[in-house]
DOLUM-931924 format. One line per field, with one value per residue: residue in three letters; residue number from 1; x, y, z of N, C-alpha, C, O in turn. Coordinates in steps of 0.2 Angstrom, whole numbers. Layout:
! DOLUM-931924
aa	ALA;...;
i	NUM;...;
n_px	X;...;
n_py	Y;...;
n_pz	Z;...;
ca_px	X;...;
ca_py	Y;...;
ca_pz	Z;...;
c_px	X;...;
c_py	Y;...;
c_pz	Z;...;
o_px	X;...;
o_py	Y;...;
o_pz	Z;...;
***
This chain:
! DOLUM-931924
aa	UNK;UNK;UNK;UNK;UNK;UNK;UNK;UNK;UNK;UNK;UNK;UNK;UNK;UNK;UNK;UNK;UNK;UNK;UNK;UNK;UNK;UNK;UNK;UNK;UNK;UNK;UNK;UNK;UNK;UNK;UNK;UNK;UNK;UNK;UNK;UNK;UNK;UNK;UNK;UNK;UNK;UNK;UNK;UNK;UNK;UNK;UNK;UNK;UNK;UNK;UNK;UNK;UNK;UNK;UNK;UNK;UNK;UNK;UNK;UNK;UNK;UNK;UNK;UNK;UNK;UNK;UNK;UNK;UNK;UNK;UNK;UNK;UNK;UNK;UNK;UNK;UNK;UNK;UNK;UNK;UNK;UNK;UNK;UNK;UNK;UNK;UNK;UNK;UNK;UNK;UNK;UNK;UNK;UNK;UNK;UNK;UNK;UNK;UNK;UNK;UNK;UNK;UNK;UNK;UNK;UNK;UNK;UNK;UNK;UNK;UNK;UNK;UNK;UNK;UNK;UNK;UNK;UNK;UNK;UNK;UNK;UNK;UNK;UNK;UNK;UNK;UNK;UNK;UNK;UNK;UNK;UNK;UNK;UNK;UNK;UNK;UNK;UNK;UNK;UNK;UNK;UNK;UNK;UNK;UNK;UNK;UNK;UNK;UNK;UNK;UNK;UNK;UNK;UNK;UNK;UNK;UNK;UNK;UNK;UNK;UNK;UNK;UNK;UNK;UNK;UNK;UNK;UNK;UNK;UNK;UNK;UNK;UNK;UNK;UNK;UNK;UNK;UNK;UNK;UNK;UNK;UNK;UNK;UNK;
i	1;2;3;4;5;6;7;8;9;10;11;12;13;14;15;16;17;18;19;20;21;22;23;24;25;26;27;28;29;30;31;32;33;34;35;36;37;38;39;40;41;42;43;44;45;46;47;48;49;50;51;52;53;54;55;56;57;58;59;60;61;62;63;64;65;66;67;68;69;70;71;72;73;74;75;76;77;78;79;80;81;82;83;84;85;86;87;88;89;90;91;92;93;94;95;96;97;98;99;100;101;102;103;104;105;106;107;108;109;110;111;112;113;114;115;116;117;118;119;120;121;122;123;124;125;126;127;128;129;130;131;132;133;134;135;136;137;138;139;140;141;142;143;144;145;146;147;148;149;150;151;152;153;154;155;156;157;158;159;160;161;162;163;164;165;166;167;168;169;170;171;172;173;174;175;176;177;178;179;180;181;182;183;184;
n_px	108;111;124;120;118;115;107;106;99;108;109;110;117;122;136;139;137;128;124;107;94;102;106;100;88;96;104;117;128;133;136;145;149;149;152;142;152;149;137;119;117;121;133;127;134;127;124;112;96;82;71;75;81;67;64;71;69;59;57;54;63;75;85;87;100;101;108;126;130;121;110;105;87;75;65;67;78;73;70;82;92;85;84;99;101;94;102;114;121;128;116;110;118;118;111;104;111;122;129;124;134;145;138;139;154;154;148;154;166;160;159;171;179;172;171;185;184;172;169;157;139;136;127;115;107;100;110;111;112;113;118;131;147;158;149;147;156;176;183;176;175;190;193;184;189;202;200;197;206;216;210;211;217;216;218;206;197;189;178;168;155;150;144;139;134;139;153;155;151;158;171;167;166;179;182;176;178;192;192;196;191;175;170;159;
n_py	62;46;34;19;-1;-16;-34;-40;-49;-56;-52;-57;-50;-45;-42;-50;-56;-43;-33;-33;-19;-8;-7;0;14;28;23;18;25;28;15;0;-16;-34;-49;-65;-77;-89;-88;-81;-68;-53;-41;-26;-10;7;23;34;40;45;41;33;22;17;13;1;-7;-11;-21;-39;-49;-40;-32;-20;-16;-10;7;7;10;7;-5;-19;-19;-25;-28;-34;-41;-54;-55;-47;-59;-72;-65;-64;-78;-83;-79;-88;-86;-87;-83;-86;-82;-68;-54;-45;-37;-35;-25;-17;-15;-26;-35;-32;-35;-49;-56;-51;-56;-67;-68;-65;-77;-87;-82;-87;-101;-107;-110;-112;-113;-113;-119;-126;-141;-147;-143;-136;-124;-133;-144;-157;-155;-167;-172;-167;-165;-170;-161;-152;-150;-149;-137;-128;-127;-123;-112;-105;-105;-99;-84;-83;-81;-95;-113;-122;-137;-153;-160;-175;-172;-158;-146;-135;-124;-121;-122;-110;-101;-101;-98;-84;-79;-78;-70;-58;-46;-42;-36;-23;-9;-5;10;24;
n_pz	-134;-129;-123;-125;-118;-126;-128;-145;-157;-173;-189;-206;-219;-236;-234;-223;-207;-195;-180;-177;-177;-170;-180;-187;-195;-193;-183;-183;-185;-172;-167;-160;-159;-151;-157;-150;-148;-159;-160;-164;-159;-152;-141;-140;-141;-142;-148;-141;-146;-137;-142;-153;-146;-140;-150;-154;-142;-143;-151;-149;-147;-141;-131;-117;-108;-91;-88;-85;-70;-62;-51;-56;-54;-42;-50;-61;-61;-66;-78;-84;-81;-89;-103;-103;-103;-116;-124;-122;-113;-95;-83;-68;-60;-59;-45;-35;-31;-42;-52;-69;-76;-71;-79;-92;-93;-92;-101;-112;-110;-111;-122;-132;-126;-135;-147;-149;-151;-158;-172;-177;-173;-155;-146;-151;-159;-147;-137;-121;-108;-98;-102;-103;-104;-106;-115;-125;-144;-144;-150;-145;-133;-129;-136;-131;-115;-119;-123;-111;-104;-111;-108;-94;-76;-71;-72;-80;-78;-87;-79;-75;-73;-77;-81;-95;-91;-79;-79;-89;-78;-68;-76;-78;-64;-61;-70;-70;-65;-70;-83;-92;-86;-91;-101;-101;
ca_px	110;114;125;117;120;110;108;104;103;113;106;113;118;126;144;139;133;127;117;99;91;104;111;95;86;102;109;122;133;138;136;150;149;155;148;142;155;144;128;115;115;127;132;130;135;125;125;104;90;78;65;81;81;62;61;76;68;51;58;54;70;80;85;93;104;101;113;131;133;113;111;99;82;74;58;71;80;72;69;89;92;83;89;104;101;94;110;120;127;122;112;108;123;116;110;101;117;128;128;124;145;147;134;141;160;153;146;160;171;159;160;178;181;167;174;190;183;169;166;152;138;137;120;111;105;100;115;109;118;112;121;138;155;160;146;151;165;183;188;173;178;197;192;182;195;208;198;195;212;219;207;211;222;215;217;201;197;183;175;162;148;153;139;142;134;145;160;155;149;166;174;164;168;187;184;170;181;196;193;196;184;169;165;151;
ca_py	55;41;28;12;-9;-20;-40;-39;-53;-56;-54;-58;-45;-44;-39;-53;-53;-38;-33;-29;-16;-4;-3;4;19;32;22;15;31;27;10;-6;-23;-39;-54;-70;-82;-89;-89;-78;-62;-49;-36;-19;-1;11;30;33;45;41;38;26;17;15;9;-4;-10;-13;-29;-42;-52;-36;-34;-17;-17;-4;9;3;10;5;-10;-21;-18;-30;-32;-31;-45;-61;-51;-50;-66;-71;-60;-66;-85;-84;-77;-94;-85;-91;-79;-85;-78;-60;-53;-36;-34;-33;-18;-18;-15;-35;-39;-33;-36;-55;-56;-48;-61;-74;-67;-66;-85;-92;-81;-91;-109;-109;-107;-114;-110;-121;-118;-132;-148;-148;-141;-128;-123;-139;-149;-157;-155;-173;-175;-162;-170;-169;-157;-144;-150;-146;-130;-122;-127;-120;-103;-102;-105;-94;-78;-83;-83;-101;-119;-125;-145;-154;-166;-178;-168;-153;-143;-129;-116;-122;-121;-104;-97;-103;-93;-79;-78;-76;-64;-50;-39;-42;-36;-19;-4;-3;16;25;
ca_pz	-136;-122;-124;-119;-121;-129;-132;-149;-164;-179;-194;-213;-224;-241;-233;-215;-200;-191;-175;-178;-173;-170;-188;-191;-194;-192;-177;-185;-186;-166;-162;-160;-155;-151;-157;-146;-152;-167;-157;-168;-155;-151;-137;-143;-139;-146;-144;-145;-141;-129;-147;-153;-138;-139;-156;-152;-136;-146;-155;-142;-146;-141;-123;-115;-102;-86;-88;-84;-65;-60;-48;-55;-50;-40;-56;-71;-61;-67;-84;-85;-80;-95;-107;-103;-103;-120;-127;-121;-105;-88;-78;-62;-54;-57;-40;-37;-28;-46;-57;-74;-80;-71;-82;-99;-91;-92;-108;-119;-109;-113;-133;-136;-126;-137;-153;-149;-151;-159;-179;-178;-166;-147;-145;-158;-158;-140;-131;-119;-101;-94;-107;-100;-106;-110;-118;-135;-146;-139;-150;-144;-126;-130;-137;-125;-111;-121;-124;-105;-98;-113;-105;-85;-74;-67;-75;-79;-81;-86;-75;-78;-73;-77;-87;-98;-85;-73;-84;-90;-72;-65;-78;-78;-57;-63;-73;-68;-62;-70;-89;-92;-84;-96;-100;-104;
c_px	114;117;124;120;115;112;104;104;106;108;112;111;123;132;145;135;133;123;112;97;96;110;106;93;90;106;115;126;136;137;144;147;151;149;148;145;150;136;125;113;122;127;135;128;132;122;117;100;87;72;69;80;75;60;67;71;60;52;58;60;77;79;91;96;105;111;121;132;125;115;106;91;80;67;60;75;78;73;77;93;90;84;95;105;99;101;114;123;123;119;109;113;123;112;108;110;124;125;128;131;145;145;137;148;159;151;148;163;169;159;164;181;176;170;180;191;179;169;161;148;140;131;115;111;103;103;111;115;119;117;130;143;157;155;144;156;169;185;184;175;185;196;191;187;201;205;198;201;216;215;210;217;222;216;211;202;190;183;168;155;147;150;142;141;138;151;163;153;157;171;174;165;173;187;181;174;188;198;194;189;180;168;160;152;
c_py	52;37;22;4;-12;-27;-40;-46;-51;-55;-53;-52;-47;-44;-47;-52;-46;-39;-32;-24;-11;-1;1;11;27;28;22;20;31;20;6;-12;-28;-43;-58;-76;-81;-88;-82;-71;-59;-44;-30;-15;2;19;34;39;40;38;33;21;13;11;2;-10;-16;-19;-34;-49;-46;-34;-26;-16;-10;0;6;2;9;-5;-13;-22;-25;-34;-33;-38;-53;-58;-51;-56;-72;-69;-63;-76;-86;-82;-83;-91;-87;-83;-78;-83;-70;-58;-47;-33;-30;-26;-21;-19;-23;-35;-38;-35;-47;-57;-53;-53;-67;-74;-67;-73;-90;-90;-88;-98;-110;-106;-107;-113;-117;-123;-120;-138;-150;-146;-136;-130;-128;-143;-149;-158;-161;-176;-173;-166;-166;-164;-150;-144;-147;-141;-124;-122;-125;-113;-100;-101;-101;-88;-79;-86;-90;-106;-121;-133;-148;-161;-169;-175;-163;-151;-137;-122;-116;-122;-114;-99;-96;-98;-87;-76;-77;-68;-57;-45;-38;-38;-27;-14;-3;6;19;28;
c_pz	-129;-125;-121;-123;-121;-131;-139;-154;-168;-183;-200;-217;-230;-239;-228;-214;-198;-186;-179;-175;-171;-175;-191;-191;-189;-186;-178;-183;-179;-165;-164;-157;-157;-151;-152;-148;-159;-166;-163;-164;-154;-145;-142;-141;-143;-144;-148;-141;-139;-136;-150;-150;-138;-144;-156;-149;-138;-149;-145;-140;-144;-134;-120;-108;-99;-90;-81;-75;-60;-57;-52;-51;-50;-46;-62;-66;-65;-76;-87;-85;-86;-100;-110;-108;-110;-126;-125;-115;-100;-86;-73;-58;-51;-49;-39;-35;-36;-51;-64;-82;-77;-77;-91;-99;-93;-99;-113;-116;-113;-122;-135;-131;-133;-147;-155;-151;-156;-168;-181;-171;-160;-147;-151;-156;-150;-136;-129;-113;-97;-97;-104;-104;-109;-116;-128;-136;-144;-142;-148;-136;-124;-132;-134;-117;-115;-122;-117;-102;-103;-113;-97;-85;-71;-73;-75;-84;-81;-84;-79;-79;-75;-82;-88;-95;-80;-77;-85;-84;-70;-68;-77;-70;-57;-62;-76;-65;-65;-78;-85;-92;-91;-95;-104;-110;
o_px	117;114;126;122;110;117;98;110;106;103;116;105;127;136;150;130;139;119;112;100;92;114;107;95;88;112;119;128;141;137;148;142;154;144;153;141;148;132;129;108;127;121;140;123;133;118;116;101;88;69;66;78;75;56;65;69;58;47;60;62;83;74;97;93;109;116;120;134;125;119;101;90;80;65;57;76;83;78;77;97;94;85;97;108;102;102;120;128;117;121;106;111;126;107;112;113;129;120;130;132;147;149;136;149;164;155;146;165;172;159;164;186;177;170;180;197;181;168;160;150;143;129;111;114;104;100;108;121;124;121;133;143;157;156;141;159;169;188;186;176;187;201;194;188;207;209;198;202;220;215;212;221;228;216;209;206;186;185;165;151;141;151;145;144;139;155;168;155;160;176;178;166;174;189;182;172;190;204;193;184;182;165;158;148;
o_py	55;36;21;3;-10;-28;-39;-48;-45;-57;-49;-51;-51;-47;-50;-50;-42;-44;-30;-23;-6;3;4;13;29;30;26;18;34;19;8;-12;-28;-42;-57;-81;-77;-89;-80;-68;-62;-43;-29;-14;0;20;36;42;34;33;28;15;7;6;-3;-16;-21;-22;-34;-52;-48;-34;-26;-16;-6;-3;4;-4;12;-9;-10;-26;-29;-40;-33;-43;-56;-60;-55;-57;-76;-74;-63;-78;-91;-84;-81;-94;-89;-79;-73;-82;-68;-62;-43;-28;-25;-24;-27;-22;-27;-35;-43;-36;-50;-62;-54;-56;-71;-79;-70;-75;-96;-94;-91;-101;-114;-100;-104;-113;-122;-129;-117;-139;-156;-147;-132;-133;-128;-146;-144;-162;-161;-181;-175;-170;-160;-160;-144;-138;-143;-138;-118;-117;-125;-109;-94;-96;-97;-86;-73;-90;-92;-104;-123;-134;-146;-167;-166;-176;-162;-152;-133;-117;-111;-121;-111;-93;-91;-95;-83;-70;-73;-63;-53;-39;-32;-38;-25;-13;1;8;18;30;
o_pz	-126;-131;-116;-129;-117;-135;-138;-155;-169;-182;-199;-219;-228;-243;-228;-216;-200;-185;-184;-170;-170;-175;-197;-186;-184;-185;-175;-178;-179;-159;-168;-154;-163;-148;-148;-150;-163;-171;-167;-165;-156;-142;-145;-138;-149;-139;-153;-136;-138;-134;-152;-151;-137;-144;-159;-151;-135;-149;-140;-135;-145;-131;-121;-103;-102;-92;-76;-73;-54;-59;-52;-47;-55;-46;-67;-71;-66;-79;-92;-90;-87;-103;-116;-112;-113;-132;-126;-112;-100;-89;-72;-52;-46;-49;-43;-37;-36;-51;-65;-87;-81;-81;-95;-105;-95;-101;-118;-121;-117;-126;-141;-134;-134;-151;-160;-152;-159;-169;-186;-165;-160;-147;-154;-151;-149;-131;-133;-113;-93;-93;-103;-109;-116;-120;-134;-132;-143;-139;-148;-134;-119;-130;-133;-114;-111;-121;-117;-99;-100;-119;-94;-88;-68;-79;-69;-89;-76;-86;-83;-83;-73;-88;-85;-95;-77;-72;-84;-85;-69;-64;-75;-70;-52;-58;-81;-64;-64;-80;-79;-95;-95;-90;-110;-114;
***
């Protein structure tokens, strides 16, 4: 058994939401995860064989993330980058240079700011990363600046132009290094 991370979706059950794909077919018995705000994916831990793994990875909405202390490789890079971006996180900031631990250090930040604000998903009607700040209503604007500056040590303010990859990158630049050490 390895334990590895996974972007995974949500799916509805009787009790909730769950991830997919690693409550199934005995996983369940080691994993955790944190939801994506209210988005419909999740990041999850889960403690798997290498035939677990393969039957995960086989859903083509399901995304595993290089083991924790691996650089991104240079043919897995656009591949992650994507990955990522359909999950509502930005993604061009990864670089063969970052390790896989940024990369999920990033993506729990961006889960428990987005839990904080959001009861409802962000990612509807057309918002994507492009989509600017002023341009959501004030209280989803006042929300997400309140979730960000109650995670960081910075004041973030929105300006006019000021799109949600850029909102979210800015944060995310805080606070890659500063959550606590992910272990395996």
């Amino acid at each position: 058994m390895t334990v590895r991370y996974y972007i995974v979706p949500m799916k509805t059950v009787s009790k909730g939401t769950i991830p997919s794909y690693v409550t199934e077919g005995g996983v369940a018995a080691g994993f955790t995860s944190i939801a994506i705000g209210s988005e419909p994916f999740a990041l999850a831990r889960a403690n798997t064989t290498t035939l677990e793994d393969t039957a995960i990875v086989a859903h083509l909405d399901a995304f595993a993330i290089a083991p924790l202390d691996d650089l991104v490789a240079s043919l897995k890079l656009i591949t992650t980058q994507n990955a990522i971006e359909a999950a509502g996180i930005p993604g061009d900031w990864i670089t063969v240079a970052n390790t896989s631990r940024e990369i999920v250090r990033a993506i729990a930040w961006q889960a428990i700011a987005l839990q904080r604000v959001m009861a409802s998903r962000l990612f509807t009607g057309g918002v994507t990363l492009a989509t600017t700040v002023v341009s959501l209503p004030q209280a989803t604007q006042d929300g997400l600046v309140a979730a960000i500056n109650s995670t960081g040590p910075r004041a973030t303010a929105v300006s006019v132009g000021l799109t949600l990859r850029q909102l979210f990158n800015d944060a995310i630049a805080d606070w890659r290094y500063r959550f606590t050490p992910i272990e395996n």
